[in-house]
C-alpha positions as CSV (number, residue, x, y, z in Angstrom):
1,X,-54.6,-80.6,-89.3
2,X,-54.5,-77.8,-86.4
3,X,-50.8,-77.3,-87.8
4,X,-52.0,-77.0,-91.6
5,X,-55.3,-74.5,-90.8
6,X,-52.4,-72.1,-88.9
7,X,-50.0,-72.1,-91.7
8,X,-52.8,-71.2,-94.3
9,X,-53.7,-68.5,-92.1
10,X,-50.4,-67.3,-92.0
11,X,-50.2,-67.5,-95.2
12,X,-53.0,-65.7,-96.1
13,X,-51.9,-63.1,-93.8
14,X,-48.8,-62.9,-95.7
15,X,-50.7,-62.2,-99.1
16,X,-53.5,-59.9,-98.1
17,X,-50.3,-58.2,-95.7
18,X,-49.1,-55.3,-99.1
19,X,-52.7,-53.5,-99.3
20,X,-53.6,-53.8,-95.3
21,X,-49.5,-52.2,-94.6
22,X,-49.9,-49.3,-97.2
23,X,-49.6,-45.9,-95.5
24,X,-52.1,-43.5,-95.6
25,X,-50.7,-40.3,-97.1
26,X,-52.7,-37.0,-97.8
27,X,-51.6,-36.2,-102.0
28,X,-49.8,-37.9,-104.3
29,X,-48.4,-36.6,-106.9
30,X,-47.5,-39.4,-109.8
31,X,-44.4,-40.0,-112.4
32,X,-43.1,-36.5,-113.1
33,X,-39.4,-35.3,-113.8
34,X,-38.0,-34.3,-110.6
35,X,-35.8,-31.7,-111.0
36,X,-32.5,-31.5,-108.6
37,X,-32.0,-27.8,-108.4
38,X,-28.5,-28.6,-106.8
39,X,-27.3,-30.5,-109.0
40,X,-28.6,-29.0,-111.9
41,X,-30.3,-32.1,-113.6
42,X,-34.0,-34.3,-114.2
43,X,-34.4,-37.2,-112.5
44,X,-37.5,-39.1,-114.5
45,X,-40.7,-40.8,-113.2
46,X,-40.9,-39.9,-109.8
47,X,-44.1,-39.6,-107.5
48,X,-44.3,-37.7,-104.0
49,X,-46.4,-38.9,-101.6
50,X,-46.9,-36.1,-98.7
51,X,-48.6,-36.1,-95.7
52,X,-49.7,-32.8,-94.1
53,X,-47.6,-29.9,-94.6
54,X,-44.4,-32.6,-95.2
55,X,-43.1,-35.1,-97.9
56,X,-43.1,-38.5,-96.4
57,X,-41.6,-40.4,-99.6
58,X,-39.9,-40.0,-103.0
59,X,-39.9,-42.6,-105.3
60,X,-40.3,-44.5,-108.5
61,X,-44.2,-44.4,-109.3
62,X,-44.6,-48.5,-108.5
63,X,-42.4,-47.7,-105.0
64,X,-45.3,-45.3,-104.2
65,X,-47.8,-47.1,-105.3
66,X,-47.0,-49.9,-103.3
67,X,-46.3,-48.3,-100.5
68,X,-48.8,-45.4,-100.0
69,X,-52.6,-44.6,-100.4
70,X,-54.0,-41.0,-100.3
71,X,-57.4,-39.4,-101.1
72,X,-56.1,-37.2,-103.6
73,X,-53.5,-37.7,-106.3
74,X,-51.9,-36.0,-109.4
75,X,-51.2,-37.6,-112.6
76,X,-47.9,-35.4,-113.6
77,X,-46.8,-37.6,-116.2
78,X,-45.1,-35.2,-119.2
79,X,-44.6,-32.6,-116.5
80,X,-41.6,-31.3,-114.3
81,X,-41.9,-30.9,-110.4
82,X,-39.4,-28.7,-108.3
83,X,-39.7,-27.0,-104.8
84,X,-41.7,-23.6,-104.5
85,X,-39.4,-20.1,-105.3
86,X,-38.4,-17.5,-102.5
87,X,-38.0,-14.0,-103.3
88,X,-35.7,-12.9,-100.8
89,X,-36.0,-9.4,-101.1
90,X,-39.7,-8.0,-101.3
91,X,-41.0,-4.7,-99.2
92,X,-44.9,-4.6,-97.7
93,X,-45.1,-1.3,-96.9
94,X,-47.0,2.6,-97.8
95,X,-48.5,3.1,-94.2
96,X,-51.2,1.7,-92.5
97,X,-54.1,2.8,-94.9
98,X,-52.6,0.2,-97.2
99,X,-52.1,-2.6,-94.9
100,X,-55.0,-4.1,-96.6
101,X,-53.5,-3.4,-100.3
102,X,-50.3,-5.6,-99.0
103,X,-52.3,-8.4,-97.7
104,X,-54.0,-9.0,-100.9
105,X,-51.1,-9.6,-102.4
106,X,-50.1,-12.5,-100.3
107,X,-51.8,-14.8,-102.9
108,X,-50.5,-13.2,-105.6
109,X,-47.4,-14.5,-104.6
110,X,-48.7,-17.9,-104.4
111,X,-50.5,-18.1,-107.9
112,X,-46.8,-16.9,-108.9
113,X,-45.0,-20.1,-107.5
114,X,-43.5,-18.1,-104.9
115,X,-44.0,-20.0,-101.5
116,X,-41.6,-18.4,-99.3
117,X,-40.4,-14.3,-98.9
118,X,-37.8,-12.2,-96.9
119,X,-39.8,-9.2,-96.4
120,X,-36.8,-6.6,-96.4
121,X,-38.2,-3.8,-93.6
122,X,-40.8,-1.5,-94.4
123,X,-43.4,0.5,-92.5
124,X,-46.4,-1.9,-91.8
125,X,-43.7,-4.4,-89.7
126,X,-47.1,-5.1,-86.7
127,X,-49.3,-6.3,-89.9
128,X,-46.1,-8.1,-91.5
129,X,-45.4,-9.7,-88.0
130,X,-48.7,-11.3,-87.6
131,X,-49.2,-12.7,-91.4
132,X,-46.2,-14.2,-90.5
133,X,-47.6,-16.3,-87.2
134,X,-51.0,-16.7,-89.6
135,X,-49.2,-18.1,-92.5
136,X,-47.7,-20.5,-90.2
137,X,-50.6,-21.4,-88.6
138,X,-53.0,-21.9,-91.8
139,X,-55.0,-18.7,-90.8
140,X,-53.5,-16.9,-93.7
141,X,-53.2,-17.8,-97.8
142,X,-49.5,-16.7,-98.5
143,X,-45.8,-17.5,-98.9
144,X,-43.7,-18.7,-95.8
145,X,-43.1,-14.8,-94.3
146,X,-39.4,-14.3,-92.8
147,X,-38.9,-10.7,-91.7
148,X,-36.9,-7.7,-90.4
149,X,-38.9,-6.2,-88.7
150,X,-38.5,-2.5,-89.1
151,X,-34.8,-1.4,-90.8
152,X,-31.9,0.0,-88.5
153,X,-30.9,3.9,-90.0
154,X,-29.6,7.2,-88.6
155,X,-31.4,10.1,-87.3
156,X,-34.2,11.9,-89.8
157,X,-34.0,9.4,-92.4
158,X,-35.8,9.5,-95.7
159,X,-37.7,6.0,-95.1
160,X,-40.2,5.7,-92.4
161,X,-41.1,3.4,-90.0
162,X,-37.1,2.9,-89.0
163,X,-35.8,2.6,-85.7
164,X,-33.3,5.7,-85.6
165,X,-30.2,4.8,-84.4
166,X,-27.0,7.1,-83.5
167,X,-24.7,5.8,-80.2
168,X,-24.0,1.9,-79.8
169,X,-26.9,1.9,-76.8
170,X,-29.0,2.8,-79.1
171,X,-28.4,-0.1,-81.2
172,X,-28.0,-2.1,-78.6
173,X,-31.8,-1.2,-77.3
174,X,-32.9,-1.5,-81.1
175,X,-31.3,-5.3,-81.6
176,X,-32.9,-6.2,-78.1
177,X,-36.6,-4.9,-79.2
178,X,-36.0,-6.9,-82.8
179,X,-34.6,-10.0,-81.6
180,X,-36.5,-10.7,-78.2
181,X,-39.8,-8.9,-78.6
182,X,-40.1,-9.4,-82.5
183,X,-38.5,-12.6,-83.2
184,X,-37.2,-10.9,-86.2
185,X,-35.1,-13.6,-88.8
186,X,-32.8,-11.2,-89.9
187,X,-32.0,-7.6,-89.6
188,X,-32.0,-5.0,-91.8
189,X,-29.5,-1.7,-92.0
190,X,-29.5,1.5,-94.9
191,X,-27.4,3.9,-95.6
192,X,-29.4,6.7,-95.5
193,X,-28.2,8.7,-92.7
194,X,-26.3,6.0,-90.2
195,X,-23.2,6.9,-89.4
196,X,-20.4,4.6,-90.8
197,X,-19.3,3.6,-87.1
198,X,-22.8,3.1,-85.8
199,X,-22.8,1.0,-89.4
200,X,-20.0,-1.1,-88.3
201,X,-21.0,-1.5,-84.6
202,X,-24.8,-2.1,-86.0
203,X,-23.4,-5.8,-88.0
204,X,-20.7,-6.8,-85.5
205,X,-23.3,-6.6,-82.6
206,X,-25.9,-8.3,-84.6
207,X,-23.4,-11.2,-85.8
208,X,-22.5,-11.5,-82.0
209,X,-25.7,-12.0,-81.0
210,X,-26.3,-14.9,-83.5
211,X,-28.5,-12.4,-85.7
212,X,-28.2,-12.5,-89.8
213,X,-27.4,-9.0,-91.3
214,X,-28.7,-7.1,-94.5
215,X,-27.6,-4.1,-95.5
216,X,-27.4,-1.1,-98.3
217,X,-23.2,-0.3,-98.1
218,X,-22.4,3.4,-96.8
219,X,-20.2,5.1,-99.5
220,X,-18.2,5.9,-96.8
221,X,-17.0,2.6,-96.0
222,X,-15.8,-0.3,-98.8
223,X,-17.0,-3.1,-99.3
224,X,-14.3,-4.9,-97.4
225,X,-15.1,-3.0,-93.9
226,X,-18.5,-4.6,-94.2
227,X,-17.4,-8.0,-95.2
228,X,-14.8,-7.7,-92.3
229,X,-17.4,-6.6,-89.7
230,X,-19.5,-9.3,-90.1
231,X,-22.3,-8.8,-92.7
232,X,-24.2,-11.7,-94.3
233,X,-25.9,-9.9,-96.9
234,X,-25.5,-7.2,-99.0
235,X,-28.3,-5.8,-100.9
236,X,-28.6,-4.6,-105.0
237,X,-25.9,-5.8,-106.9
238,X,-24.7,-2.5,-107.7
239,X,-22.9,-2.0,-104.9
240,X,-20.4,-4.7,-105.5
241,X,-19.2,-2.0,-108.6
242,X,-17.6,-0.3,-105.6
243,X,-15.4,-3.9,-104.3
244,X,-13.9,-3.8,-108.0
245,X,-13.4,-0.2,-108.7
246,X,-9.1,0.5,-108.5
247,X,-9.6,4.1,-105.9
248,X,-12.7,2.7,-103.8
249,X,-10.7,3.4,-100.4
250,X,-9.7,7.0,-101.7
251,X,-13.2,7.9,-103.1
252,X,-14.8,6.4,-100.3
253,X,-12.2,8.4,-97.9
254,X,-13.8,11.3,-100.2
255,X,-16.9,10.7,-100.0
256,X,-16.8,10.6,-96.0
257,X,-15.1,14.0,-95.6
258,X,-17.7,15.7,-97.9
259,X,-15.6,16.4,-100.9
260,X,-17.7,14.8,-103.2
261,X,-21.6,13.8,-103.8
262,X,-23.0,10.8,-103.9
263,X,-24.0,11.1,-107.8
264,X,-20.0,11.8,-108.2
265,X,-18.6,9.4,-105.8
266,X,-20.8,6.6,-107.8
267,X,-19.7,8.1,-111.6
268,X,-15.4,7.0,-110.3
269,X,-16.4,4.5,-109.4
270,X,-18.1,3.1,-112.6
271,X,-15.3,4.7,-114.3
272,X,-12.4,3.0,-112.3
273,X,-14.1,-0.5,-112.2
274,X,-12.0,-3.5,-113.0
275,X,-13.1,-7.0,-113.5
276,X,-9.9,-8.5,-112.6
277,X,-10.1,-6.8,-108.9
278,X,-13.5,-7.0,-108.4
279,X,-13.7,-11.3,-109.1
280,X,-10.8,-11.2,-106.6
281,X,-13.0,-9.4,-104.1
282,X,-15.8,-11.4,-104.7
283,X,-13.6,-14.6,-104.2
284,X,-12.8,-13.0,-100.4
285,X,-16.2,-12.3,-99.6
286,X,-17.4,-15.9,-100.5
287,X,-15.3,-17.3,-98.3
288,X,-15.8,-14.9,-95.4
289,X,-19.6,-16.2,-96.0
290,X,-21.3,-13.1,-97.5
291,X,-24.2,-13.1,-99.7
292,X,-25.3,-10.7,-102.3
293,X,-29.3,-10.1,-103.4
294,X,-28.8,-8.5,-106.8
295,X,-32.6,-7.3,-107.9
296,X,-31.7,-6.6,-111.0
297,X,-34.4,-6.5,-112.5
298,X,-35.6,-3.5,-110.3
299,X,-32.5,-2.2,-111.2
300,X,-33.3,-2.1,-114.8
301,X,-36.5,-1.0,-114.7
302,X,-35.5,2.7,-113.4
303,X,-32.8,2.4,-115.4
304,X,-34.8,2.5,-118.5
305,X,-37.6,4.4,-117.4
306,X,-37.1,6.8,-120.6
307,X,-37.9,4.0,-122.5
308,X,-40.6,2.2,-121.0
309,X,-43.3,4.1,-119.0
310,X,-44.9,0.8,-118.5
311,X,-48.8,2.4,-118.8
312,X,-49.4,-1.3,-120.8
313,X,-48.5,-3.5,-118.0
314,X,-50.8,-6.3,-117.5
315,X,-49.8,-7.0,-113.7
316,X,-50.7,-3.1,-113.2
317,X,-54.4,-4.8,-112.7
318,X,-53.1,-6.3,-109.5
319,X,-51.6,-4.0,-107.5
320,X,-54.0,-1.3,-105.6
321,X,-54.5,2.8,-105.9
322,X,-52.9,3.4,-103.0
323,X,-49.7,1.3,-103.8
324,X,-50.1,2.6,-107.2
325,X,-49.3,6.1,-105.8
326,X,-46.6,5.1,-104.0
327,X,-44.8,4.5,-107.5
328,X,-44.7,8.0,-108.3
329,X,-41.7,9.1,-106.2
330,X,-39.5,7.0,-108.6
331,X,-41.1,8.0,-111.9
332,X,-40.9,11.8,-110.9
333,X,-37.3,11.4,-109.6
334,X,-36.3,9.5,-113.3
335,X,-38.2,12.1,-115.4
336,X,-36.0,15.2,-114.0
337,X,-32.5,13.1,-115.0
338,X,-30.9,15.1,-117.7
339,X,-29.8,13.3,-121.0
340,X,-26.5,12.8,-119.5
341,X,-28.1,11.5,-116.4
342,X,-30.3,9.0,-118.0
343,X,-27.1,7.8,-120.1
344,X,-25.3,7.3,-116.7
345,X,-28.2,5.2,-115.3
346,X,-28.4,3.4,-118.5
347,X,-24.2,2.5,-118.3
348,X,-24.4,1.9,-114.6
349,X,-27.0,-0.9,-115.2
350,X,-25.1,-2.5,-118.1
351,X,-22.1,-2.9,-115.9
352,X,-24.0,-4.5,-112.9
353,X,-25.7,-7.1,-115.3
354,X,-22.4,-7.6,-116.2
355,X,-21.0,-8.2,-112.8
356,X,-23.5,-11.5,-112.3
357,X,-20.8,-14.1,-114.1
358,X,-18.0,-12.8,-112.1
359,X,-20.1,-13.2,-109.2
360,X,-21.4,-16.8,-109.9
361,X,-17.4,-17.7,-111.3
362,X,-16.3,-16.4,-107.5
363,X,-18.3,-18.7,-105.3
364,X,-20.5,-15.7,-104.1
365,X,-23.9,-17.3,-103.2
366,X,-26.8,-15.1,-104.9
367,X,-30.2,-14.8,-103.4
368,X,-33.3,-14.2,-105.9
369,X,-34.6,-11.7,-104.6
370,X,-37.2,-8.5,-106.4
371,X,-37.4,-5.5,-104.4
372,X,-40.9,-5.6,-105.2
373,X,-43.5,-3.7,-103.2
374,X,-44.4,-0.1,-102.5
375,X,-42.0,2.5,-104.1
376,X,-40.4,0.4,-106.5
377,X,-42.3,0.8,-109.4
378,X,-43.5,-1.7,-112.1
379,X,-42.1,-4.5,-110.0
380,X,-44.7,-6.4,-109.5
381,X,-45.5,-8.9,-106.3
382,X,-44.9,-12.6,-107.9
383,X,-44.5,-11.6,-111.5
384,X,-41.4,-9.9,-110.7
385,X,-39.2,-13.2,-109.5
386,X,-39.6,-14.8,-112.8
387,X,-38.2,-11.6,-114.7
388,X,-35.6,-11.5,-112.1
389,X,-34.7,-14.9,-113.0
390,X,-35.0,-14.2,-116.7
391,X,-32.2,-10.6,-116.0
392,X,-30.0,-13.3,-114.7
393,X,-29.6,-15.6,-117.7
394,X,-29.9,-12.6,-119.8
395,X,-27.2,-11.4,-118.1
396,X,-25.0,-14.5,-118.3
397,X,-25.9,-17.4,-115.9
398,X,-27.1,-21.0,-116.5
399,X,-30.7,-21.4,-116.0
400,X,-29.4,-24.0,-113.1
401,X,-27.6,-21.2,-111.7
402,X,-30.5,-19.3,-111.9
403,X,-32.9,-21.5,-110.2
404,X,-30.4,-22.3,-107.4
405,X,-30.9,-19.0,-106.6
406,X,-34.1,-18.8,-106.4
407,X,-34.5,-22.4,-104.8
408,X,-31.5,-23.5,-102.4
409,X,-29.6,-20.3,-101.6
410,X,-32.4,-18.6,-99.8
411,X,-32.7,-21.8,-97.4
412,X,-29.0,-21.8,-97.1
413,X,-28.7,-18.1,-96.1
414,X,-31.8,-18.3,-93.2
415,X,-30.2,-21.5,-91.9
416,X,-33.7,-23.5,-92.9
417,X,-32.1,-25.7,-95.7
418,X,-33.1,-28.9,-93.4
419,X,-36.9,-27.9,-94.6
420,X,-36.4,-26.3,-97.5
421,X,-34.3,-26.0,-100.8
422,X,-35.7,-30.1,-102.0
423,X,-38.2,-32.2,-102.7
424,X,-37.3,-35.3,-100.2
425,X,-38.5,-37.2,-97.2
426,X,-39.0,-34.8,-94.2
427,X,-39.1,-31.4,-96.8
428,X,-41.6,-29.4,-96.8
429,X,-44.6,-29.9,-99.3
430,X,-43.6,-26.9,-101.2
431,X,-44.1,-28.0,-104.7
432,X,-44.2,-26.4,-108.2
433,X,-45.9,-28.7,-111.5
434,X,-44.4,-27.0,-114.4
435,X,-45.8,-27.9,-118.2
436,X,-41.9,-27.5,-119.1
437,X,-38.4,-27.7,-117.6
438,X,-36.8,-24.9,-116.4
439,X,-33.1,-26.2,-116.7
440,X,-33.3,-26.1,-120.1
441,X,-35.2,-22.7,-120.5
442,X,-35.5,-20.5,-117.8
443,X,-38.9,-19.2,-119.1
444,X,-40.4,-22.9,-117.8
445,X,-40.9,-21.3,-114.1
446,X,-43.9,-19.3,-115.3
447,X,-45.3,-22.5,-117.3
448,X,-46.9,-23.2,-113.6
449,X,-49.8,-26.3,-113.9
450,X,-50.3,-26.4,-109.9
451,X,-48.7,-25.3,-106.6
452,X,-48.4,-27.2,-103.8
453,X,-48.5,-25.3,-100.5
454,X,-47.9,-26.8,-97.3
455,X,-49.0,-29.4,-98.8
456,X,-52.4,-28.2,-100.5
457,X,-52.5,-28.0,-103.9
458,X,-53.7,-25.6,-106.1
459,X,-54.0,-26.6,-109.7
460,X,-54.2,-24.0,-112.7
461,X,-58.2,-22.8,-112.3
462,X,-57.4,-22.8,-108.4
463,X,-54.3,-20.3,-109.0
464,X,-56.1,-18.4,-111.7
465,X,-59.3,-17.6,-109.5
466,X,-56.5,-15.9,-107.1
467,X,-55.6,-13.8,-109.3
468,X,-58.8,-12.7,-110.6
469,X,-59.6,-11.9,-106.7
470,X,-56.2,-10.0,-106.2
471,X,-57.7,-7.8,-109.8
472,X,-60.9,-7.6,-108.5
473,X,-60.2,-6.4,-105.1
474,X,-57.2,-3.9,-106.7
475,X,-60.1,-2.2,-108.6
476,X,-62.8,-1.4,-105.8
């Protein structure tokens, strides 16, 4: 009898054992269409179940079910889940008087899908620094921050807040005061007034030290020098014209001894471009590791400036006064262009939109990435990614490729693709619910139902009120 009452314990035990061993998760979100930005495809009725600021599970909606309890779920049946955007080139910047414009727009970028940015060097880098440790804290509303810091240049450069750098001990003291006392991720280095050598010295001594490097090319070096040297990353596409142009070394060569300007110097090279030569350069730098950022929509926009003043925009309402201002450089720079100067822009443009198959056909890694931010006018904080994305299949990629770059390239290129770049056990809870799919149009990324950041989730009324704040403080 003793023997009977212990195995009807048992197997009551047994029984009641599924709901007393499910795990307790934080959000679920239930039977969507995963999308595998790697691979390019939909993988149908899945549910996530995340716990803090991590996925603990993927799996069929019964698996989950079974397996995990949480206090909040999402019913994403008919809808499409993939991991947040990056924008891996964005500026916060204008001074200190507008550190508080920038930092309003840190949910801007959120109620945009964007949950991670590589803020590219500007002038605010103290403000930029510490967002960064309150993002990752929770203090903070706003995308995963990796920075430069402030950019490397030459002496009496055009762009402030630089660290001015002429003799290899200066770069030396600049690289120990961004990698030990800023924790930078990456650095940055311009072309403004830094010498080609100091150029050189700046990304082999940077690469040495285990440092990732970004950089505008100087016109007096080609492409191939900087690839050589060590740089990961260069940045606008437009300077990969110069990598496929037949007399780069000898205009370069030119260009370096004064004999021609920059505006000249940029004209031969358009002229002399060759797509033949330039996907064979693009094959080299792939496999020497190099990445490009192309920002092409950025690009565009001054491009076309004569034909767009963009006094209609709707994102306008989001950006403040003083960042507003900061747009005017550009526009009065564009306006002066003579007719034949506003038909150059316009061919330069149509031949760098055209450089992004050759690119993708090479095995050159592309990171999405806006320029967005003070200066660069009409490209607006969160908005501008999706456009980005939208130049790139206009301009001849997949939507798949298009998404990879805004998705697993970035992760790849700041070594952090362990966390990022999926949605699987041990990623982080970086999540957008889209209405539609973006692999089959490209338009889908902006069809955002909620965002899931570090694992809290913002549905559509959340992500809206954030951007009725982000109006509402631009217009005090």
């Amino acid at each position: 009898m003793r023997t009977l009452l212990a195995f009807a314990a048992a197997l009551a035990g047994i029984i009641a054992s599924p709901a007393a061993a499910k795990e307790a998760a934080d959000l679920i979100v239930r039977d969507a269409t995963l999308i595998d930005v790697a691979g390019g495809k939909v993988v149908p009725h899945r549910s996530i179940a995340v716990k803090g600021d991590t996925i603990v599970a993927v799996g069929s909606p019964a698996e989950i079910d079974r397996t995990y309890t949480a206090a909040r779920s999402i019913d994403a049946r008919g809808r499409f889940v993939m991991p947040g955007l990056w924008d891996m080139h964005v500026h916060f910047g204008g001074g200190p008087e507008l550190v508080g414009e920038n930092k309003a727009l840190l949910p801007v970028y959120v109620a945009y899908g964007i949950t991670a940015v590589r803020d590219c060097a500007a002038d605010i880098s103290d403000a930029v620094l510490l967002w960064r440790e309150q993002v990752a804290k929770g203090k903070l509303l706003g995308p995963t921050i990796f920075t430069s810091g402030p950019k490397l240049e030459g002496y009496k450069p055009i762009w402030k807040g630089t660290i001015e750098v002429g003799t290899p001990a200066e770069v030396d003291a600049a690289l120990d005061r961004l990698q030990n006392d800023m924790r930078v991720d990456f650095v940055k280095i311009t072309d403004n007034t830094l010498k080609p050598d100091i150029f050189l010295y700046a990304v082999k001594t940077a690469k040495a030290r285990g440092l990732k490097t970004s950089a505008h090319i100087p016109y007096a070096l080609t492409i191939q020098q900087a690839a050589d040297a060590g740089l990961s990353s260069i940045e606008h596409l437009d300077y990969l014209i110069k990598a496929g142009s037949r007399d780069e070394a000898a205009i370069s060569a030119d260009y370096a001894a004064g004999r021609i300007s920059y505006a000249d110097a940029s004209a031969k090279l358009v002229e002399g471009f060759d797509p033949t030569l330039a996907k064979a350069a693009y094959r080299r730098f792939a496999a020497q590791g190099l990445y490009v950022t192309p920002t092409l929509n950025m690009t565009r926009i001054l491009a076309y400036l004569d034909r767009d003043d963009h006094s209609h925009d709707d994102a306008l309402a989001l950006i403040g006064p003083g960042l507003r201002k900061t747009y005017e450089w550009r526009i009065e720079r564009a306006a002066k262009a003579t007719p034949e100067e506003v038909a150059r822009r316009h061919a330069k443009y149509e031949l760098t939109a055209s450089l992004m198959p050759l690119v993708a056909e090479a095995g050159l890694p592309i990171l999405a990435g806006t320029d967005a931010g003070y200066l660069n006018s009409f490209n607006y904080p969160g908005q501008g990614l999706h456009d980005e994305l939208a130049r790139y299949v206009e301009a001849g990629l997949t939507p798949a490729q298009a998404l990879r770059s805004a998705v697993v390239t970035g992760p790849a290129f700041l070594g952090k693709s362990a966390r990022f770049g999926s949605l699987g056990p041990g990623k982080a809870a970086d999540i957008l619910i889209l209405d539609r799919n973006p692999l089959a149009d490209i338009a889908a990324t902006r069809a955002i139902q909620t965002v899931v950041l570090r694992g809290q989730a913002y549905d559509r009324a959340a992500l809206d009120r954030l951007l009725a704040e982000a109006r509402a403080a631009a217009a005090r």
